[in-house]
LUMDREN-317947 format. One record per residue (C-alpha): x, y negated, z. Coordinates in nm, 3 decimals. Each point is the difference from the previous one (the first is absolute). Layout:
! LUMDREN-317947
<r><px>X</px><py>Y</py><pz>Z</pz></r>
...
! end
This chain:
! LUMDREN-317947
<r><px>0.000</px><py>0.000</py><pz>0.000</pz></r>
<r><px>0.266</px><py>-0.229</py><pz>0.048</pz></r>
<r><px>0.186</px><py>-0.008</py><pz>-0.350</pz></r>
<r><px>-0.369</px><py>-0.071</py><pz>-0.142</pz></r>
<r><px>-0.002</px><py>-0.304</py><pz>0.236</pz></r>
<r><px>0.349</px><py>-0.091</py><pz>-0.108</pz></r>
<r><px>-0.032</px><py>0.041</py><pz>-0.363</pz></r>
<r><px>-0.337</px><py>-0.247</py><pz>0.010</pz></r>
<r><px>0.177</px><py>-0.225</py><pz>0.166</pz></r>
<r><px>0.256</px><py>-0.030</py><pz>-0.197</pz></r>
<r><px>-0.204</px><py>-0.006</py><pz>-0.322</pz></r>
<r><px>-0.206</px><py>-0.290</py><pz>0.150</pz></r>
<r><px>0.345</px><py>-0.225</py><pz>0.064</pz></r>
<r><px>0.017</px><py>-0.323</py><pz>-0.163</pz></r>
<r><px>0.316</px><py>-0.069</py><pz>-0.215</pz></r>
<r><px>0.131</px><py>-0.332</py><pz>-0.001</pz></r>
<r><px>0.210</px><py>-0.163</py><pz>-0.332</pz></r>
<r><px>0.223</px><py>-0.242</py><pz>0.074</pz></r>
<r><px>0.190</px><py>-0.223</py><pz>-0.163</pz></r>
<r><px>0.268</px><py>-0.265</py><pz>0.118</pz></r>
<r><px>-0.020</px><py>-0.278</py><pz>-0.195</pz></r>
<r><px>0.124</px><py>-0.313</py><pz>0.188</pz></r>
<r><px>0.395</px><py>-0.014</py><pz>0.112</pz></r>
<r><px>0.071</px><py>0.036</py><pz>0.343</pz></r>
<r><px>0.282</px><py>-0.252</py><pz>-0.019</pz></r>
<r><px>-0.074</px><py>-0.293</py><pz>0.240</pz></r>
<r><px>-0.181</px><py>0.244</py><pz>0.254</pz></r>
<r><px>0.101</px><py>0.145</py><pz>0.307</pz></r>
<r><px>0.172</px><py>0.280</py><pz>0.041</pz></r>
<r><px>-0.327</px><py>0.168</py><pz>0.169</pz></r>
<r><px>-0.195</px><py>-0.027</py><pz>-0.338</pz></r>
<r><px>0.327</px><py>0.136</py><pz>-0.170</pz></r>
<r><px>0.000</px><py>0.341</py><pz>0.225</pz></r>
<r><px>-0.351</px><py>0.040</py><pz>-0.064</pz></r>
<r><px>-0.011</px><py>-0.017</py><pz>-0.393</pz></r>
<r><px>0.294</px><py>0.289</py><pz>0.023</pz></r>
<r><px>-0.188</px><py>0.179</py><pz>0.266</pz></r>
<r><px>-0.256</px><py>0.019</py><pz>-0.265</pz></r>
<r><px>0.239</px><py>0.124</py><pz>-0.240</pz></r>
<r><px>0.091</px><py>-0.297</py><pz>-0.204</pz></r>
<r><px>0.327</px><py>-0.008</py><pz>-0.150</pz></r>
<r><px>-0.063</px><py>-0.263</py><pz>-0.351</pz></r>
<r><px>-0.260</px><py>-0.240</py><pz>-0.043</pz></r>
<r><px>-0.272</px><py>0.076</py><pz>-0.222</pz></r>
<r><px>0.021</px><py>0.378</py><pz>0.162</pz></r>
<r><px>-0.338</px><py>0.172</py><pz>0.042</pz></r>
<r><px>0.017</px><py>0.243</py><pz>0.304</pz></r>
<r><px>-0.328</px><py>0.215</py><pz>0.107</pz></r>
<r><px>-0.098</px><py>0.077</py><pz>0.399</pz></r>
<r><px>-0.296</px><py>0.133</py><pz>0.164</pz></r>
<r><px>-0.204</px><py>-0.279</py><pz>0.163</pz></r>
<r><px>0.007</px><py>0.058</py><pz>0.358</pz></r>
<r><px>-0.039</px><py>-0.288</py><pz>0.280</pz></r>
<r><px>0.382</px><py>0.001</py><pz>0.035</pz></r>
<r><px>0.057</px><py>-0.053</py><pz>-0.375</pz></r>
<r><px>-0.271</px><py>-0.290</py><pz>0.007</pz></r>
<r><px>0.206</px><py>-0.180</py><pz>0.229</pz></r>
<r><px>0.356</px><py>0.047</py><pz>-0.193</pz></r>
<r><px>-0.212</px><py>-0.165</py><pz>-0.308</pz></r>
<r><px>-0.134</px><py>-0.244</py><pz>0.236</pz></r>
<r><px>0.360</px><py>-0.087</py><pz>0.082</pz></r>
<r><px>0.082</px><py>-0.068</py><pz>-0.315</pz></r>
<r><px>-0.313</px><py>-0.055</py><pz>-0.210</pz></r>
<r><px>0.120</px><py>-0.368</py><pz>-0.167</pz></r>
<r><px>0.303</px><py>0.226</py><pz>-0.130</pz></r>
<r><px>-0.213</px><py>0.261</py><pz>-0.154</pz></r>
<r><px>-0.325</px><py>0.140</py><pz>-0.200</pz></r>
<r><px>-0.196</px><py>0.269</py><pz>0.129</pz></r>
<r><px>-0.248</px><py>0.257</py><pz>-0.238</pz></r>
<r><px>-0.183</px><py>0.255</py><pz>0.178</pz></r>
<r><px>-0.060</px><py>0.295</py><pz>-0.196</pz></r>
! end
């Protein structure tokens, strides 16, 4: 019963497209840690994540840098 639980949960997950479009030169280094937490490594990179609560807030962080698609 619980691989059924975890496979429909996992099927329901949101994934979120994002794409970093704005330089972070001129920022703090906060902002900077938190676009390569996210996996940014060139501008204009698209990286995908599950949304989750603690994702929403990285993106929060950062969200002038950055566009965000939900898929």
């Amino acid at each position: 019963m619980q691989a059924t639980t975890n496979e429909a949960t996992q099927a329901s997950v949101k994934r979120l497209s994002i794409r970093w479009v704005k330089s972070a030169i001129g920022y703090g280094v906060r902002q900077k840690r938190t676009l390569k937490a996210l996996g940014f490594t060139k501008l204009g990179q698209v990286v995908e994540h599950d949304d989750s609560p603690q994702m929403r807030g990285m993106l929060n962080a950062v969200i002038h840098l950055i566009e965000v698609e939900e898929k």
